[in-house]
C-alpha positions as CSV (number, residue, x, y, z in Angstrom):
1,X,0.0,0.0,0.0
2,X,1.4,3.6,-0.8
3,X,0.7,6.6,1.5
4,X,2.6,9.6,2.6
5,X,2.6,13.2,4.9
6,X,2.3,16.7,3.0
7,X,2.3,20.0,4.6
8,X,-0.2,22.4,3.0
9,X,-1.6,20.2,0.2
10,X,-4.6,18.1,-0.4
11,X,-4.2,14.2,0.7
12,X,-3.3,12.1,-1.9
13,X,-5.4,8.5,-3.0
14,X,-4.3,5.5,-1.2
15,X,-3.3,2.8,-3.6
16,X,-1.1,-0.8,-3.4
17,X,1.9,-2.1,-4.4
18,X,1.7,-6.0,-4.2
19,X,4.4,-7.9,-6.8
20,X,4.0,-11.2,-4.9
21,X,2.1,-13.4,-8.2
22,X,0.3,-15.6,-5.6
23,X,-2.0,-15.2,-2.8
24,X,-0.9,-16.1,1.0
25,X,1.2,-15.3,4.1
26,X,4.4,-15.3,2.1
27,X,3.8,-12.3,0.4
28,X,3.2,-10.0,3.5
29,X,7.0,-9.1,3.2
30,X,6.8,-7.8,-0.3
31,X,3.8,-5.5,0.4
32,X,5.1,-1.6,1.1
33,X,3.0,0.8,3.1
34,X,3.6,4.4,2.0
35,X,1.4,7.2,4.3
36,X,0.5,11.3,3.4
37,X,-0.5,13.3,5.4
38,X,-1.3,16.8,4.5
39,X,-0.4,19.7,7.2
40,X,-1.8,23.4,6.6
41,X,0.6,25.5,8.2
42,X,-1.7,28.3,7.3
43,X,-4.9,27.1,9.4
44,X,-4.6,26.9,13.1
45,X,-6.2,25.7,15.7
46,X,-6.5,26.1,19.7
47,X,-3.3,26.7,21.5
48,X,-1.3,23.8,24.0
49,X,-2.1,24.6,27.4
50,X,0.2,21.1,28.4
51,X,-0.2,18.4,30.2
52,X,-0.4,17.1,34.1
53,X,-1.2,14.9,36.7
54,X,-2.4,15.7,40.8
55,X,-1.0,15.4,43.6
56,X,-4.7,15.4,45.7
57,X,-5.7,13.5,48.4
58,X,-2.0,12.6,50.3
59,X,-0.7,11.3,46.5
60,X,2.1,14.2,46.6
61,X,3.4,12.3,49.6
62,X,3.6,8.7,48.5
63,X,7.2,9.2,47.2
64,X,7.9,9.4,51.0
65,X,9.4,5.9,51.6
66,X,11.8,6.3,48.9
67,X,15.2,7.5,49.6
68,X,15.6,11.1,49.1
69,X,17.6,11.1,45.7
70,X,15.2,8.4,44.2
71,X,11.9,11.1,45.1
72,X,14.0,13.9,43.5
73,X,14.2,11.4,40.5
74,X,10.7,10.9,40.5
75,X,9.9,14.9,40.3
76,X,11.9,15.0,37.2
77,X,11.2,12.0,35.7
78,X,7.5,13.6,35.8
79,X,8.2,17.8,35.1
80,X,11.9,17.8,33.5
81,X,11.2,19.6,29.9
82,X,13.3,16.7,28.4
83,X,12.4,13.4,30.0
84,X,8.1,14.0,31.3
85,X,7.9,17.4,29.9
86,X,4.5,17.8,32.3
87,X,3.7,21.3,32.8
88,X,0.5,21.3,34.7
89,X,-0.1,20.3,38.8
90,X,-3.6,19.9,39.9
91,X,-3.7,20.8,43.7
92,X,-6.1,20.0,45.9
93,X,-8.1,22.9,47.8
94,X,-8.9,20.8,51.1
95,X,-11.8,20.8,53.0
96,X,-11.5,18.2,55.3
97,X,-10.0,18.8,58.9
98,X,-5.7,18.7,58.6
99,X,-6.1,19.8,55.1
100,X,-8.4,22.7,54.5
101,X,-6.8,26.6,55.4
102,X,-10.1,27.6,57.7
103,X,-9.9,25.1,60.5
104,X,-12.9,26.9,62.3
105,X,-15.6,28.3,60.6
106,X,-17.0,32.0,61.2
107,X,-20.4,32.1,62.6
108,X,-21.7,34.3,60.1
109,X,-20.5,35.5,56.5
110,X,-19.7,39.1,57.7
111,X,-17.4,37.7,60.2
112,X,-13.6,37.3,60.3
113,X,-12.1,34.2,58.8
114,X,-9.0,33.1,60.4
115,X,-7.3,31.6,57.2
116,X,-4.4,29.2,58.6
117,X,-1.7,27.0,55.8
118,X,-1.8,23.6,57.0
119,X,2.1,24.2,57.6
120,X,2.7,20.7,59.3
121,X,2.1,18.4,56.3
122,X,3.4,21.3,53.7
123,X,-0.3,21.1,52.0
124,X,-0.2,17.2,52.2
125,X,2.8,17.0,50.5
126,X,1.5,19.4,47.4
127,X,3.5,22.3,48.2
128,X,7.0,20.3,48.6
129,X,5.7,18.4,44.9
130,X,5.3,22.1,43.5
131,X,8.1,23.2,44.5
132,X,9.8,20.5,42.9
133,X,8.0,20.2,39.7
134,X,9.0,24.7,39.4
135,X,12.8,23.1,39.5
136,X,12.3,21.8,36.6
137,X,9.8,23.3,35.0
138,X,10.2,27.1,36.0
139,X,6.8,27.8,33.9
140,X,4.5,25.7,35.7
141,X,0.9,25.7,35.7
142,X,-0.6,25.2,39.0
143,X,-4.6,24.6,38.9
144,X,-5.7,24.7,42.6
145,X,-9.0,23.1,42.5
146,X,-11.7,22.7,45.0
147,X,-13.6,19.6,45.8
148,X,-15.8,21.0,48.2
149,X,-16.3,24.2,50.3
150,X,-16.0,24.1,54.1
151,X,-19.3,22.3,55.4
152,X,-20.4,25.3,57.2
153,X,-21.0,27.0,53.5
154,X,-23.2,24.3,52.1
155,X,-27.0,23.7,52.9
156,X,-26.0,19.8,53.8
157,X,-23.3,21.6,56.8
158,X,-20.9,18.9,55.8
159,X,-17.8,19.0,53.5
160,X,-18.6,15.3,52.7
161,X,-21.6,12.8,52.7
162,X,-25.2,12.1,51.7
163,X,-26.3,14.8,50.2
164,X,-23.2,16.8,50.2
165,X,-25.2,19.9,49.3
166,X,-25.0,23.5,47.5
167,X,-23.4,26.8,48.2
168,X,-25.1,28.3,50.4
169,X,-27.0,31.6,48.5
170,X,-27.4,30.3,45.2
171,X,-30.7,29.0,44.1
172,X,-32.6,26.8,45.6
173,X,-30.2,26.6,48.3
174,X,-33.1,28.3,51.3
175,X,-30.2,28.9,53.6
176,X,-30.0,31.2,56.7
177,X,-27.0,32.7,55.3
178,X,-25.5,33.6,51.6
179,X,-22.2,32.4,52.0
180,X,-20.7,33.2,48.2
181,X,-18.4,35.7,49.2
182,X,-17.2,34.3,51.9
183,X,-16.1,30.9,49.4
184,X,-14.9,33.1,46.9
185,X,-12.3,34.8,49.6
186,X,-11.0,31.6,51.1
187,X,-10.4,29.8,47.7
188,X,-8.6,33.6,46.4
189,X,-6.6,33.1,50.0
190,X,-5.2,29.7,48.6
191,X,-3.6,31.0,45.7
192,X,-2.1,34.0,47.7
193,X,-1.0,31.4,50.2
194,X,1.0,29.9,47.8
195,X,2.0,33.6,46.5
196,X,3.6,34.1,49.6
197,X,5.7,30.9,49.3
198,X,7.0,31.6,45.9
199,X,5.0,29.7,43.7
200,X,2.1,31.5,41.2
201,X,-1.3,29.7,40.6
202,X,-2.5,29.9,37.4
203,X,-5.9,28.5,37.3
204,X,-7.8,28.8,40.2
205,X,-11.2,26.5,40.5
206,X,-14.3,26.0,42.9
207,X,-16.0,22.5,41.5
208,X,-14.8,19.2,41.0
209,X,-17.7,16.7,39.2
210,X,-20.8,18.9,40.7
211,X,-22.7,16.6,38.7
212,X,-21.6,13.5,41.0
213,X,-22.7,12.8,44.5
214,X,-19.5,10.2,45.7
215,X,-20.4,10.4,49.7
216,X,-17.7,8.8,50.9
217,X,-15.1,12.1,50.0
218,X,-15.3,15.6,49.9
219,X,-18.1,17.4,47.6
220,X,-20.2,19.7,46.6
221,X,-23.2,19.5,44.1
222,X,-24.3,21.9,41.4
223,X,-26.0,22.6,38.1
224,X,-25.1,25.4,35.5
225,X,-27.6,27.8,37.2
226,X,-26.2,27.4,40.3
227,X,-22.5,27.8,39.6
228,X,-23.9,30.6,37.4
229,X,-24.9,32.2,40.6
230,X,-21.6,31.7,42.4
231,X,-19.5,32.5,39.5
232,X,-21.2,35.9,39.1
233,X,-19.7,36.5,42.6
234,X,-16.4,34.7,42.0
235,X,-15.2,35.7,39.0
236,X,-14.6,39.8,39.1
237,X,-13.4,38.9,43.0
238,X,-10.6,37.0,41.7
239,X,-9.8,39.4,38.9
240,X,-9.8,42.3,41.7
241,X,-7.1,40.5,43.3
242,X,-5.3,38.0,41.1
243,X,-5.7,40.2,37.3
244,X,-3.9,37.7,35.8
245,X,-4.9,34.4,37.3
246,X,-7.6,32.5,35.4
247,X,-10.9,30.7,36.0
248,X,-12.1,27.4,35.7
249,X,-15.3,25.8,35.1
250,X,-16.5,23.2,35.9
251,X,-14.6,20.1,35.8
252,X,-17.8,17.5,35.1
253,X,-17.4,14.2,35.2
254,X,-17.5,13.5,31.0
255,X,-17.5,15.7,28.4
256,X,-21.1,15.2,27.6
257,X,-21.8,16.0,31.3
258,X,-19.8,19.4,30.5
259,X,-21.3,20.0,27.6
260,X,-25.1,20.0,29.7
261,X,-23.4,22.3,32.2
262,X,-22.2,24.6,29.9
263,X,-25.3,25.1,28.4
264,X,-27.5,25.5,31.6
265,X,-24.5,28.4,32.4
266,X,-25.0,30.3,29.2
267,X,-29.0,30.2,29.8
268,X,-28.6,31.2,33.0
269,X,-27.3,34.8,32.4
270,X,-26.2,36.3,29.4
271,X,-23.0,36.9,30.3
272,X,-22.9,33.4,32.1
273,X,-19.7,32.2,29.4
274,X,-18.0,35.0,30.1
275,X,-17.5,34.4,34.0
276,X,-14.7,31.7,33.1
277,X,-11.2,31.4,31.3
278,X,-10.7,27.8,30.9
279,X,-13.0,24.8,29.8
280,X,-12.4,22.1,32.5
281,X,-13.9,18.5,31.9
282,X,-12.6,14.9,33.4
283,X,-12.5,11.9,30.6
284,X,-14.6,9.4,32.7
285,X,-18.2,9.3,32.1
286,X,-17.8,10.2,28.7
287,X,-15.0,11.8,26.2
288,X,-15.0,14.2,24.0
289,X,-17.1,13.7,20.7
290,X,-17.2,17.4,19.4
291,X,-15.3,20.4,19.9
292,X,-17.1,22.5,22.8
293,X,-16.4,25.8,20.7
294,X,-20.0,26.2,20.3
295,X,-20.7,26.2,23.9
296,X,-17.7,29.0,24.4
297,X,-16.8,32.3,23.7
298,X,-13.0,31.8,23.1
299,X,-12.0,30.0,26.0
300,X,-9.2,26.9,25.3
301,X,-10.2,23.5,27.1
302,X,-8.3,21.3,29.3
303,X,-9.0,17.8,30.3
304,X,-8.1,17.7,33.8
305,X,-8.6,14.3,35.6
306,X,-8.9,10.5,34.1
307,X,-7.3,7.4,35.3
308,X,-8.5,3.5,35.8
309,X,-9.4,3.6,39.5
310,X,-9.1,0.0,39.2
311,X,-7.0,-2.2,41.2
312,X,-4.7,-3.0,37.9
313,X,-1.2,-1.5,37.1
314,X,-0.2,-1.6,33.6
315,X,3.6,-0.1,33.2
316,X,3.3,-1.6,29.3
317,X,3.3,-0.1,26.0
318,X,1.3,-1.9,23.9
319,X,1.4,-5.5,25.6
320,X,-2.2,-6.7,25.8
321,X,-4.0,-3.6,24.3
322,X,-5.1,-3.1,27.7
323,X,-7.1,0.4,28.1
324,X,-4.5,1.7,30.1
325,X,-1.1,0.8,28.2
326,X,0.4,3.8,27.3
327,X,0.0,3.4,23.1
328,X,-3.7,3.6,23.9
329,X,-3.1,7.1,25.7
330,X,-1.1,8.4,22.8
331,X,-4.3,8.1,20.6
332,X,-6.9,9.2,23.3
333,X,-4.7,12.3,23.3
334,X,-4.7,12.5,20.1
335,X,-8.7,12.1,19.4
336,X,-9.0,14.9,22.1
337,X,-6.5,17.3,20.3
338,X,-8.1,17.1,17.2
339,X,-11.4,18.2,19.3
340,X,-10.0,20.9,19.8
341,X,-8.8,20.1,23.7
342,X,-5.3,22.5,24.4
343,X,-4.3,20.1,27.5
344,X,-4.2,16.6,28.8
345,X,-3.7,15.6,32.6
346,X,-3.9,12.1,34.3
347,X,-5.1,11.4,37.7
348,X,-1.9,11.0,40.3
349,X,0.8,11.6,39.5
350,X,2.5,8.7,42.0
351,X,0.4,6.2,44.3
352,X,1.4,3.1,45.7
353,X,0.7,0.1,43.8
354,X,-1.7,-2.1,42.2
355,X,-3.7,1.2,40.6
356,X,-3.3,2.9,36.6
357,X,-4.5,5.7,39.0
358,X,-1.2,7.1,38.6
359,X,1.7,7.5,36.3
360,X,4.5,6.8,38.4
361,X,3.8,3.8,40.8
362,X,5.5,3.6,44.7
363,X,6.4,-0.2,46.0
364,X,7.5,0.6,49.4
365,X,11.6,2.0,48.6
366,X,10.9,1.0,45.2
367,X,9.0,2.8,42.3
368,X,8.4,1.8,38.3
369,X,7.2,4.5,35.4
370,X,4.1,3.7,33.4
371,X,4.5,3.8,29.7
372,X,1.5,6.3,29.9
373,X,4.0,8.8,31.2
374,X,6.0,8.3,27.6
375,X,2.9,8.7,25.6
376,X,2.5,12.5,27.4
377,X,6.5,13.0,26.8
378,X,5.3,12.5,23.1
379,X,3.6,14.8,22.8
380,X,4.5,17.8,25.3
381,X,8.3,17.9,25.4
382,X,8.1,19.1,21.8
383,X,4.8,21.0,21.6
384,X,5.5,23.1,24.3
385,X,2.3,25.8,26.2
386,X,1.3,28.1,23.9
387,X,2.0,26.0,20.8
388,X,-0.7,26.4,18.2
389,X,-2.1,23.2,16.5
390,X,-2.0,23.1,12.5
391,X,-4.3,21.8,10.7
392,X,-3.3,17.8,9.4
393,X,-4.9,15.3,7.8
394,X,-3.7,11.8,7.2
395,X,-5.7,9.7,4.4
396,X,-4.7,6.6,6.3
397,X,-6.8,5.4,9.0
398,X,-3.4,3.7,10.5
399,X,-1.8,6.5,10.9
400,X,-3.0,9.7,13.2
401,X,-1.1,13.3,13.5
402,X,-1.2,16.5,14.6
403,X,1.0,18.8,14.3
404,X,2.0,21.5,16.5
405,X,4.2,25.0,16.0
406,X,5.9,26.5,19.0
407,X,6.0,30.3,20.0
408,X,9.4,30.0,18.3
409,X,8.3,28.4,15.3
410,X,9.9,25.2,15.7
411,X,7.4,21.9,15.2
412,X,6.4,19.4,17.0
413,X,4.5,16.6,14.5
414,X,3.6,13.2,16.6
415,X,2.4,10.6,14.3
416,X,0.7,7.3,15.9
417,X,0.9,3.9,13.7
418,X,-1.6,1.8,14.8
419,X,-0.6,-1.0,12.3
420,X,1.8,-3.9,13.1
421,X,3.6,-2.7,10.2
422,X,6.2,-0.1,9.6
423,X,5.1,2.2,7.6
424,X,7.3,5.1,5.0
425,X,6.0,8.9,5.5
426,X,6.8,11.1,2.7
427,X,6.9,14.8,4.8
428,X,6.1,18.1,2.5
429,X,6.8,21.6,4.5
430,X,5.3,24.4,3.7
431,X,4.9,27.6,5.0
432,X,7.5,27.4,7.7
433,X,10.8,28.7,8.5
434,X,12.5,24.9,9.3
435,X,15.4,22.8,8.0
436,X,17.0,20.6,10.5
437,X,14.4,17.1,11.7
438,X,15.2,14.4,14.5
439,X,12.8,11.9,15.4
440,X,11.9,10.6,18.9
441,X,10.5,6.9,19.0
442,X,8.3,5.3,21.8
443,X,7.1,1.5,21.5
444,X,7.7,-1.7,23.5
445,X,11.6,-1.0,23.7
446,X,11.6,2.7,23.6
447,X,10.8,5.8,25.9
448,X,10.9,8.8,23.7
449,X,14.3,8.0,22.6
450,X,16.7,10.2,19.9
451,X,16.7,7.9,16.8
452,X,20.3,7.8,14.7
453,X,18.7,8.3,11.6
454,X,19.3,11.4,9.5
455,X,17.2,12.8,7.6
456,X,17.6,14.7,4.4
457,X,15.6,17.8,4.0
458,X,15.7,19.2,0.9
459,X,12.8,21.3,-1.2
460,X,10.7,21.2,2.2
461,X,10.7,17.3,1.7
462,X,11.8,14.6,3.5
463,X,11.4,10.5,3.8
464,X,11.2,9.1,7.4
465,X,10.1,5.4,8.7
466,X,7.5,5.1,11.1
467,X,7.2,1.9,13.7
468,X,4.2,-0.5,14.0
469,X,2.4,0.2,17.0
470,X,4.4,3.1,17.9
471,X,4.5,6.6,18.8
472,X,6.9,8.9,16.9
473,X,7.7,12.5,17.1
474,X,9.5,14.6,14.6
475,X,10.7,17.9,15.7
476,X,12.0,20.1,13.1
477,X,14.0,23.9,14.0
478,X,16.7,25.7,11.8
479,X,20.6,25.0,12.7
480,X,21.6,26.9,15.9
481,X,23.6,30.6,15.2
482,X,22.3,33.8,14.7
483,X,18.3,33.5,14.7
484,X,18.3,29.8,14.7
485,X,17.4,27.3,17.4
486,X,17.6,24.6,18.9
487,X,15.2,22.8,21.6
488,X,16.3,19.1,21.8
């Protein structure tokens, strides 16, 4: 079969090239499969917010047994530019006594809140892991995120079980109280809490899956109207004293679950999309089938929690073809990108074993790296935040792209080959200012490593192989000297 990868032209017919005279096995050998793939550098896309994983619920501390140089291992493994390349932390906001920053509630909203930082576990462990994760990544993207308010806000007066309740003030909440304000301060005190310790939030949010009532942890309910009525408050409070840090909404448990949510906030006011920055959604109930740019006004979208929270830990590649192998997370990335998602994050980012839960898992003084880990490496330490997608089409259902150009104008083009096959990828340029590729292969014996082939660019073309069942990334600059550059 005959196939290959264009920049800026129209995709070309499949066809076959089969000289074997007889039918059968023996021929597979003489069959060639040739991919194109056409890449408008002219037509962009949304923008790479990154990717992430949490360090929620005591996960930032599970690297505790290990010895002290093998948990500084783990933090770059995870947030190094050139081995994890994860950008994005997902704190957790605590509610729950030892965790949350207002130990004892104030008797009424007008009342003073004595905001304390749980200082004895460092945040359960999420400060020391941010700190870390800046080391290596100095532009990282902290989301602090809320699971709950503090019991004494919600009509059910607990931070978790039956019921778990509203905000207190929005509607259908028949409370004594309007307690709005009073959430919106102590989740803006968070972020200035970790201000004060060096480290910037960037996205700062107030619901976790308000569509889902779990008991047994900390949460809070809501629909589009409600958060409609909270955000109203929220939103120009943290602009008054954060201008630059960003919103989130609303982190449902699917995408179709979002997409409800979003709908119920637009009808609810009309400036009700306007009172958030970033789309926030979690992969479990259900994933993304459309872009939500219909149900926006501008604003990028991250996925921002997904895991098996089975009792299974696959480390693999592509073993079984087991949901959670890490070639299957390559091409759920993929599907989201091309749905116009900016950023990816997993659950944990460590836990102790057996759980896909997390990325990295902890065996006591022991720890092992999921192969899930090397699928996000594929994609973000070469299409870096702030990135802009270009448009690509493959005409081979095999093979799946996207392509990616950097605020610098290098690119970034991950191709997936779902085949057991290698195939040949015929590259066309167009349109940008490149002349120097490498290629970056991860399969069953490979993590993202530097290939020795060389390329030969010439004419904006080039010729390059392509694994079976593999993830491969070609990242393409100009030679390094005056105005060139090189990333990798």
């Amino acid at each position: 079969m005959k196939y290959s990868i264009a920049l800026a032209t129209a995709a070309t017919a499949v066809t076959a090239q089969n000289s074997c005279p007889y039918a059968g096995a023996a021929c597979v050998n003489n069959l060639t499969y040739h991919a194109t793939i056409d890449i408008n550098a002219g037509k962009i896309y949304q923008k790479m917010l990154g990717g992430g994983c949490s360090g929620a619920f005591g996960a930032a501390c599970q690297t505790n047994s290990l010895s002290a140089a093998d948990q500084e291992t783990v933090v770059k493994t995870l947030f190094d530019e050139n081995i994890g390349g994860l950008s994005i932390l997902r704190n957790l906001i605590g509610s729950s006594p030892g965790t949350t920053i207002l130990p004892v509630c104030p008797s009424t909203p007008n009342s003073a809140a004595n905001y304390t930082f749980p200082t004895s576990n460092n945040d359960s462990c999420q400060l020391t892991l941010a700190q870390g994760a800046k080391r290596y990544n100095p532009n990282l993207y902290i989301y602090a995120d809320a699971w709950s308010a503090p019991g004494c806000f919600k009509t059910s007066g607990v931070e978790n079980g039956v019921g778990n309740g509203v905000i207190c003030g929005v509607r259908r909440s028949n409370c004594t109280y309007d307690w709005r304000e009073q959430y919106a301060q102590y989740l803006i005190q968070y972020a200035r809490f970790y201000q004060e310790r060096g480290l910037e939030v960037s996205l700062l949010g107030a619901y976790n899956e308000p569509d889902f009532n779990p008991i047994t942890y900390s949460a809070m309910l809501s629909d589009g109207y409600q958060a409609y009525d909270f955000l109203s408050v929220f939103y120009p409070l943290v602009k008054k004293a954060f201008p630059n840090l960003a919103v989130s909404c609303c982190d449902n448990t699917g995408a179709r679950q979002q997409r409800d949510f979003l709908y119920e906030l637009g009808r609810a006011g009309s400036d009700g999309l306007d009172l958030f920055d970033v789309n926030t959604y979690h992969n479990y109930q259900s994933d993304v089938k459309e872009p939500f740019d219909d149900l926006l006004h501008g604003q990028n979208t991250l996925e921002t929690e997904w895991s098996d929270g089975g009792s299974t830990w696959s480390p693999n590649w592509d073993i079984q073809g087991q949901n959670f192998e890490g070639f299957q997370w390559a091409i759920y990335m993929h599907n989201a990108f091309r749905k116009n998602v900016g950023g990816w994050s997993h659950w944990w980012c460590t836990w102790t074993q057996p759980t896909d839960a997390s990325l990295i898992a902890v065996n006591g003084t022991s720890y092992q790296v999921a192969a899930r880990l090397w699928a996000f490496a594929g994609y973000f330490r070469f299409a870096r935040p702030g990135a802009a997608r270009l448009d690509a089409e493959s005409d081979v259902r095999e093979i799946y792209v996207t392509a990616w150009q950097n605020t610098n104008g290098t690119v970034a083009i991950p191709v997936i080959n779902s085949a057991h096959y290698t195939y040949t990828v015929d590259f066309n340029l167009a349109g940008t200012n490149v002349s120097h590729v490498v290629a970056y292969l991860t399969d069953n014996t490979h993590n993202v490593t530097l290939t020795n082939e060389t390329f030969s660019l010439a004419g904006g073309k080039f010729t390059a192989k392509v694994e079976p069942r593999s993830m491969k990334t070609f990242f393409l600059d100009s030679p390094a000297g005056p105005g060139g550059y090189y990333l990798h």
